[in-house]
MIGU-154258 format. One record per residue (C-alpha): chain; residue in three letters; residue number from 1; x, y, z. Coordinates in pm, whole numbers. Layout:
A;ala;NUM;X;Y;Z
...
REM end
This chain:
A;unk;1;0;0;0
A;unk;2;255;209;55
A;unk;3;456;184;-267
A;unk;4;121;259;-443
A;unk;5;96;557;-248
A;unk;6;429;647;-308
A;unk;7;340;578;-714
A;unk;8;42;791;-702
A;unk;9;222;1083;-564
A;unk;10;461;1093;-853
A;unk;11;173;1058;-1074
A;unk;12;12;1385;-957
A;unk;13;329;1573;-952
A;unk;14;431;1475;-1260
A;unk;15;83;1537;-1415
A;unk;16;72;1874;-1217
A;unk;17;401;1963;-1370
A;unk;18;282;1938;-1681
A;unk;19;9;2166;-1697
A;unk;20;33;2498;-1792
A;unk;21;-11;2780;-1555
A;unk;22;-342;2942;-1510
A;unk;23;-306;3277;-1664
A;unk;24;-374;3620;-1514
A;unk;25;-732;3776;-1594
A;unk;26;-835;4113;-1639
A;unk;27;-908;4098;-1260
A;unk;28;-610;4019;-1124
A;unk;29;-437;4314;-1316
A;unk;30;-683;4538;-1195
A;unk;31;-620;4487;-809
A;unk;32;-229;4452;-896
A;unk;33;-281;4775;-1073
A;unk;34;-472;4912;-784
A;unk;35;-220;4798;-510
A;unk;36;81;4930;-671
A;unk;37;-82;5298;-772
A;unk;38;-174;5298;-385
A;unk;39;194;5203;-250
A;unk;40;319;5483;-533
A;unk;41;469;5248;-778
A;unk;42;312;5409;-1046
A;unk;43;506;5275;-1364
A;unk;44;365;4923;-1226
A;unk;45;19;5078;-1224
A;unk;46;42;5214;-1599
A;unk;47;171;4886;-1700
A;unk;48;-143;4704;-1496
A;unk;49;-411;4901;-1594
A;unk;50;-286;4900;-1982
A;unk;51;-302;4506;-1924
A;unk;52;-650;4534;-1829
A;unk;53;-759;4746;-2134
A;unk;54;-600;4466;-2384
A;unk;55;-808;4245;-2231
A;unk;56;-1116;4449;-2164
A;unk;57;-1101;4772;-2363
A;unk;58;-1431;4907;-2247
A;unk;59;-1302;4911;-1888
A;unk;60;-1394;5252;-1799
A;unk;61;-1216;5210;-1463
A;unk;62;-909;5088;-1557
A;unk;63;-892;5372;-1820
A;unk;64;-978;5618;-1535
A;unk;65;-709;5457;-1288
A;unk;66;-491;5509;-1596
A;unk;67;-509;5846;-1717
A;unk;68;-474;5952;-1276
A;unk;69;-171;5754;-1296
A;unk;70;-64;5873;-1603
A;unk;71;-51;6267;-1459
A;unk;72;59;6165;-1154
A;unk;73;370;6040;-1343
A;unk;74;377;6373;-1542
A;unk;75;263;6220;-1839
A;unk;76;-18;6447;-1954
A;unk;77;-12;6414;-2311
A;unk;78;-140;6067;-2231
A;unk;79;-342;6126;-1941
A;unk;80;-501;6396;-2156
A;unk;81;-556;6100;-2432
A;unk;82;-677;5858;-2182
A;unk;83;-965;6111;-2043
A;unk;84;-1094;6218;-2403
A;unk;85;-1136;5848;-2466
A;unk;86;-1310;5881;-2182
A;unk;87;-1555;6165;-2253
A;unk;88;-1578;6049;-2585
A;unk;89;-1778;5755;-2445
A;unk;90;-1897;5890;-2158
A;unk;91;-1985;6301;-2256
A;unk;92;-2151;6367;-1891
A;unk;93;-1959;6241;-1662
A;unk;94;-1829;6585;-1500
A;unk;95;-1526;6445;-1264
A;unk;96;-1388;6296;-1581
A;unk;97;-1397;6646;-1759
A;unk;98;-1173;6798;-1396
A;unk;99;-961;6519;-1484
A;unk;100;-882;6610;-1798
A;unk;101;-903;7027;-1745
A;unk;102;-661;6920;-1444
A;unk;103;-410;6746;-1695
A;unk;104;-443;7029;-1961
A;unk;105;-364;7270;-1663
A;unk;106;-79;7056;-1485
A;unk;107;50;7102;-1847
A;unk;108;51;7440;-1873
A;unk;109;-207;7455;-2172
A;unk;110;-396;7760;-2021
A;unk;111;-660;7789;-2287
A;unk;112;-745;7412;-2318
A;unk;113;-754;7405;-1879
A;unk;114;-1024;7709;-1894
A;unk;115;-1205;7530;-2186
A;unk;116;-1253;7263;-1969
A;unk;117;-1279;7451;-1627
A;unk;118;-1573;7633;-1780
A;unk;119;-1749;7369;-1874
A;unk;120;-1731;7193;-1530
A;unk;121;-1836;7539;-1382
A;unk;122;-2143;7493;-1582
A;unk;123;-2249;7165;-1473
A;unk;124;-2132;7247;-1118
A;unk;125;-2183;7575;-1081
A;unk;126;-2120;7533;-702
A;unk;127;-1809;7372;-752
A;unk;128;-1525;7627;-557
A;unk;129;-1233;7436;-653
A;unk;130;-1303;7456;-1032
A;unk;131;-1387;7832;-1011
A;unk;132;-1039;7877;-857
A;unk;133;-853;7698;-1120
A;unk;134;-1046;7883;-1393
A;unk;135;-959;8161;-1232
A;unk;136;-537;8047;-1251
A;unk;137;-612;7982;-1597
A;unk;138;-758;8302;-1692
A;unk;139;-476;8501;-1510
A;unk;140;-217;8295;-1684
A;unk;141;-401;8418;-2060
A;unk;142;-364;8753;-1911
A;unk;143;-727;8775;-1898
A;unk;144;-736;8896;-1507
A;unk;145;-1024;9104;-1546
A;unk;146;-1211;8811;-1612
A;unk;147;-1101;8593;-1286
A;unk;148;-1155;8897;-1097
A;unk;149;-1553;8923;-1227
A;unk;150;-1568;8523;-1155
A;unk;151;-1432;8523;-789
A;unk;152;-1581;8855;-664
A;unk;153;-1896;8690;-711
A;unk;154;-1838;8381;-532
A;unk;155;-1665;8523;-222
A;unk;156;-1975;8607;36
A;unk;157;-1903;8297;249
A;unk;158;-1572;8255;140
A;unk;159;-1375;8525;305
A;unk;160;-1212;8306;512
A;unk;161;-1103;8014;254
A;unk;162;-734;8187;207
A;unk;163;-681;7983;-100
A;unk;164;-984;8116;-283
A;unk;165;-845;8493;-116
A;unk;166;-493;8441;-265
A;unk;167;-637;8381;-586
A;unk;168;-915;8636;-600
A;unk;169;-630;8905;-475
A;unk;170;-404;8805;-714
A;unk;171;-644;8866;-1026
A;unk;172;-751;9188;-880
A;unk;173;-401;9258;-845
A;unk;174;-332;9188;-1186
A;unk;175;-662;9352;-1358
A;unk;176;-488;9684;-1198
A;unk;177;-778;9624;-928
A;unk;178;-454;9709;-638
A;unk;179;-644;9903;-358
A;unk;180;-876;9584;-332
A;unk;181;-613;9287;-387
A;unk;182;-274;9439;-178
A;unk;183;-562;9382;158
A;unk;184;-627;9040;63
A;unk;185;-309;8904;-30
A;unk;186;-119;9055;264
A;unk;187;-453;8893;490
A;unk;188;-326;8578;313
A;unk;189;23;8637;331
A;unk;190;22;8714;712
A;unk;191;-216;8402;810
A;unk;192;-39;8155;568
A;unk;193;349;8277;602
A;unk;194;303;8204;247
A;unk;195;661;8317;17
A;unk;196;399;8388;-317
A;unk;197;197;8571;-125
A;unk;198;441;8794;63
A;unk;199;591;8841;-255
A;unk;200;316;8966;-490
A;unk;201;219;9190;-223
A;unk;202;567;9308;-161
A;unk;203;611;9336;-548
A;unk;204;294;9522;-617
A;unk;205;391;9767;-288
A;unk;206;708;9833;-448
A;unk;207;599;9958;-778
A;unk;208;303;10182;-585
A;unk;209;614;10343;-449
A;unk;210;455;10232;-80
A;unk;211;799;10147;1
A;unk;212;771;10090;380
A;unk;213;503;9859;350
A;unk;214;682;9707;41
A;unk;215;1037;9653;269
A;unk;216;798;9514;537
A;unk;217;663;9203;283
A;unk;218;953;9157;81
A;unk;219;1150;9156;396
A;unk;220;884;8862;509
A;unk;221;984;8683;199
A;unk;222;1383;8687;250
A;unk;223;1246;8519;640
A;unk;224;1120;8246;365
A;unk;225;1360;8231;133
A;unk;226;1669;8455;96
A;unk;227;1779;8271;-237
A;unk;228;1483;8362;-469
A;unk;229;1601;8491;-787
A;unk;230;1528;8870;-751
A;unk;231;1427;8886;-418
A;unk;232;1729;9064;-245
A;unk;233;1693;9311;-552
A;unk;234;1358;9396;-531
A;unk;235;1468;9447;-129
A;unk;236;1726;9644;-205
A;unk;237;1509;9852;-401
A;unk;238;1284;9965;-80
A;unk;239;1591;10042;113
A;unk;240;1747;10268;-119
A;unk;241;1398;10466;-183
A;unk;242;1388;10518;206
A;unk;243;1735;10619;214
A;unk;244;1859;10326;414
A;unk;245;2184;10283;182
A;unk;246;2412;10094;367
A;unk;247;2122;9841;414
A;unk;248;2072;9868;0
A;unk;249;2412;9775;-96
A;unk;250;2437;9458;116
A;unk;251;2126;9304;2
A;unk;252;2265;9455;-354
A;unk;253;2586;9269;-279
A;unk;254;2391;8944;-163
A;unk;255;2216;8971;-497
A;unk;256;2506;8971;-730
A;unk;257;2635;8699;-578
A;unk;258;2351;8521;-653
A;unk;259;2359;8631;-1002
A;unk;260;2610;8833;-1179
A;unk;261;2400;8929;-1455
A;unk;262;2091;9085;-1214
A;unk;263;2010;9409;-1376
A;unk;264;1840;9592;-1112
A;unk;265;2120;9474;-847
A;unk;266;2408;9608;-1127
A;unk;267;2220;9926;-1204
A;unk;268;2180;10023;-815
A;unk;269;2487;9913;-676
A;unk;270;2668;10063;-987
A;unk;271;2468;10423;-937
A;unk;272;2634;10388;-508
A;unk;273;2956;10375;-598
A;unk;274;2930;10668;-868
A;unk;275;2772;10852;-591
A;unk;276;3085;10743;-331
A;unk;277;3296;10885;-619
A;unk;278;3392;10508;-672
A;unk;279;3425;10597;-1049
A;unk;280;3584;10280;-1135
A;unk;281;3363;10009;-974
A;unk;282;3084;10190;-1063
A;unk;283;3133;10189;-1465
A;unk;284;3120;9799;-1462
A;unk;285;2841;9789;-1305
A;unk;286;2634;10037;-1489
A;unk;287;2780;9928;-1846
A;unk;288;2646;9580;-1751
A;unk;289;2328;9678;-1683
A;unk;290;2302;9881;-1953
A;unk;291;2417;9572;-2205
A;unk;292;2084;9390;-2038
A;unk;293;1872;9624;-2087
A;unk;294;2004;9889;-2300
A;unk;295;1620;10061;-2345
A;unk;296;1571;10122;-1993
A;unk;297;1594;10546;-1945
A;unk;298;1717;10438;-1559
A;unk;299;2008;10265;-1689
A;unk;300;2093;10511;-1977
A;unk;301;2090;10814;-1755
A;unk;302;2338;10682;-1532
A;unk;303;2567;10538;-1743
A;unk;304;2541;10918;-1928
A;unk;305;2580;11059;-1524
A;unk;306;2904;10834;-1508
A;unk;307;3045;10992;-1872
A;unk;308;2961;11349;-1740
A;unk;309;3187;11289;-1454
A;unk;310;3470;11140;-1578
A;unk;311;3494;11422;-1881
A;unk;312;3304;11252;-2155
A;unk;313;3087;11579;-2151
A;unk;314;2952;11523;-2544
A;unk;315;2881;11208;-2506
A;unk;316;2691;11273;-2161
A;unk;317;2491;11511;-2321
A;unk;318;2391;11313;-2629
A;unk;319;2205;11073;-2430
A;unk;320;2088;11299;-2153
A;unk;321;1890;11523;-2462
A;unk;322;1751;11217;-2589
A;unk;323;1620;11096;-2293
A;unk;324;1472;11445;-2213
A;unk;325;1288;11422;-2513
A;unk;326;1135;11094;-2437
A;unk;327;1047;11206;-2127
A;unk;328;1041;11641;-2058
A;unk;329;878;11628;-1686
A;unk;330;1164;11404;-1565
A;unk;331;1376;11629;-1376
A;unk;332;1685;11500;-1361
A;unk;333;1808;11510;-1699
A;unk;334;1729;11889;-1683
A;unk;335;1927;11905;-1383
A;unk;336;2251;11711;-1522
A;unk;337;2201;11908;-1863
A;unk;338;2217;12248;-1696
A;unk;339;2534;12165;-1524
A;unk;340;2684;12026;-1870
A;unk;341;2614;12293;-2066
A;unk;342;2808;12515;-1849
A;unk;343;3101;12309;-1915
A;unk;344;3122;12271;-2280
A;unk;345;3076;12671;-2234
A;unk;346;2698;12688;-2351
A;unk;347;2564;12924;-2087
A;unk;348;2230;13021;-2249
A;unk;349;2141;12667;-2274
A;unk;350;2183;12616;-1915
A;unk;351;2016;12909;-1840
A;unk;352;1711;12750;-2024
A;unk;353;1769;12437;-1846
A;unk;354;1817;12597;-1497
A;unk;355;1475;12753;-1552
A;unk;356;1327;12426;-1645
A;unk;357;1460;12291;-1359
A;unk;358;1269;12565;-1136
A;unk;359;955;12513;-1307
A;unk;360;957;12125;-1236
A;unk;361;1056;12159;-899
A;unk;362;756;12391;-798
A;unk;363;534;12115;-958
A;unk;364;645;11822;-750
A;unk;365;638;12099;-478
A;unk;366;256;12115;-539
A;unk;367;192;11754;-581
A;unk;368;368;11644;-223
A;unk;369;625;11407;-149
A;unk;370;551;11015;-260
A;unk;371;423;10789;-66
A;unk;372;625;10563;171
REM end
């Protein structure tokens, strides 16, 4: 009996051996699929779920599973393919339109994201989170205005959702809607601690010529991060307009380091050391900045400033009469002009410009100091 045993053992091994192995079905990718998108392997996932559809192409959730893994990878070409497949066959089915406005806007394709943003707004007209991505979008087109319009609406109720407030400031912000954003984004900067939102506001602050306020923010944002490209610039920038120098030039310094080729940081440290008589490492400076930008007035007029001092009187004046043509209410070149003319021994044309200068003066006399 037991040799028999023994015989029919080997028989059903060997037998069992034999067969072939029972293959995988659609089901068994699927949960593989599943468990690997979960535990973040998803190349594993992609190749699952693209298993399942060769065996069951109608599979709407494998093709769902799919595209989410797909831009979750950073593939959104295809996850962009997968959810149009999607629509094509399923034309209601609203979550699968975020998907795919979500994939256009991951992307950066502005215009299809609103597209597709708009048309989930209109089946969920409630929906918040769609409204604020529209609103991204329509910023990114340049079409603020329009964001602004959307959000204003929606905010009774949503005052205190500091998302929906950062994005709602920024399109007012950008629609030239300032006296309304700066209070929101600064609400959001100083709840959040946010670095964006500190430096929009500090930004927008700087070029209202608020430059406390502006030092204050961008000042928030160096607490962030100190190494943002332009940052220690745009700091620099509200120092030197409240006559805090020394301050200036080190975050000036700081910035250069950063980045040689920073124009503001060249053009302001450059116009320091012409003013500290530091002839020499100021032309650098200013020639640099004026190779970057060589249509900025700022960067012309100094460099023309820096030839007027070191005897290059024609040339100074050259530039300094364009520029006073571009621009006749901008004092300064009056000022240097007067003082130039003198030299290459044209006094009646710095008599004309002395008076100019006197007229201009009592203007901004009228009109007040800026605001700080």
């Amino acid at each position: 009996m037991r040799t028999l045993a023994a015989l029919l053992l080997l028989f059903c091994l060997a037998h069992a051996a034999g067969q072939a192995p029972v293959p995988a079905t659609a089901d068994d990718f699927m949960r593989e699929g599943l468990t690997a998108q979960r535990q973040g392997n998803l190349r594993g996932a992609i190749e699952d779920y693209r298993k399942v559809l060769a065996l069951r192409p109608e599979s709407v959730e494998a093709r769902a599973n799919l595209a989410a893994a797909l831009a979750a990878s950073g593939q959104y070409d295809a996850a962009i393919e997968e959810n149009l497949r999607l629509l094509a066959a399923l034309p209601g089915q609203t979550d699968i339109r975020m998907n795919l406005a979500l994939a256009y806007y991951k992307k950066g394709d502005w215009r299809n994201a609103a597209e597709q943003f708009k048309k989930v707004r209109a089946a969920r007209p409630k929906d918040l989170n769609a409204a604020m991505l529209l609103g991204y979008s329509e910023i990114r087109l340049n079409q603020p205005a329009a964001a602004a319009d959307l959000l204003a609406l929606l905010e009774p109720g949503n005052e205190n959702n500091l998302d929906f407030e950062f994005v709602l400031a920024e399109a007012l912000i950008a629609s030239k809607r300032e006296d309304e954003g700066l209070p929101r984004i600064e609400k959001t900067a100083q709840a959040t601690n946010a670095l964006d939102a500190w430096v929009i506001a500090g930004t927008t602050r700087l070029h209202r010529r608020e430059f406390r306020q502006a030092r204050a923010d961008l000042d928030a944002a160096l607490a962030i991060n100190p190494s943002l490209p332009g940052l220690n610039s745009m700091a620099g920038q509200a120092r030197d307009a409240l006559g805090d120098t020394e301050a200036a030039k080190t975050v000036f310094e700081v910035a250069l380091r950063q980045d040689p080729r920073d124009f503001a940081a060249n053009l302001y440290l450059g116009t320091m050391r012409m003013k500290q008589r530091d002839l020499d490492g100021a032309r650098p400076l200013l020639e640099l900045a004026l190779q970057l930008h060589p249509d900025v007035p700022q960067a012309q007029y100094q460099m023309a400033v820096l030839n007027g001092m070191t005897g290059h009187y024609a040339e100074a004046v050259a530039a300094i009469e364009l520029l006073e043509k571009q621009d006749p209410d901008w004092l300064d070149p009056h000022i240097q002009l007067a003082s130039l003319y003198y030299k290459l021994h044209r006094p009646e044309d710095g008599e004309r410009e002395r008076e100019i200068v006197q007229r201009l003066e009592a203007q901004q006399q009228k009109q007040g100091p800026p605001a700080q």
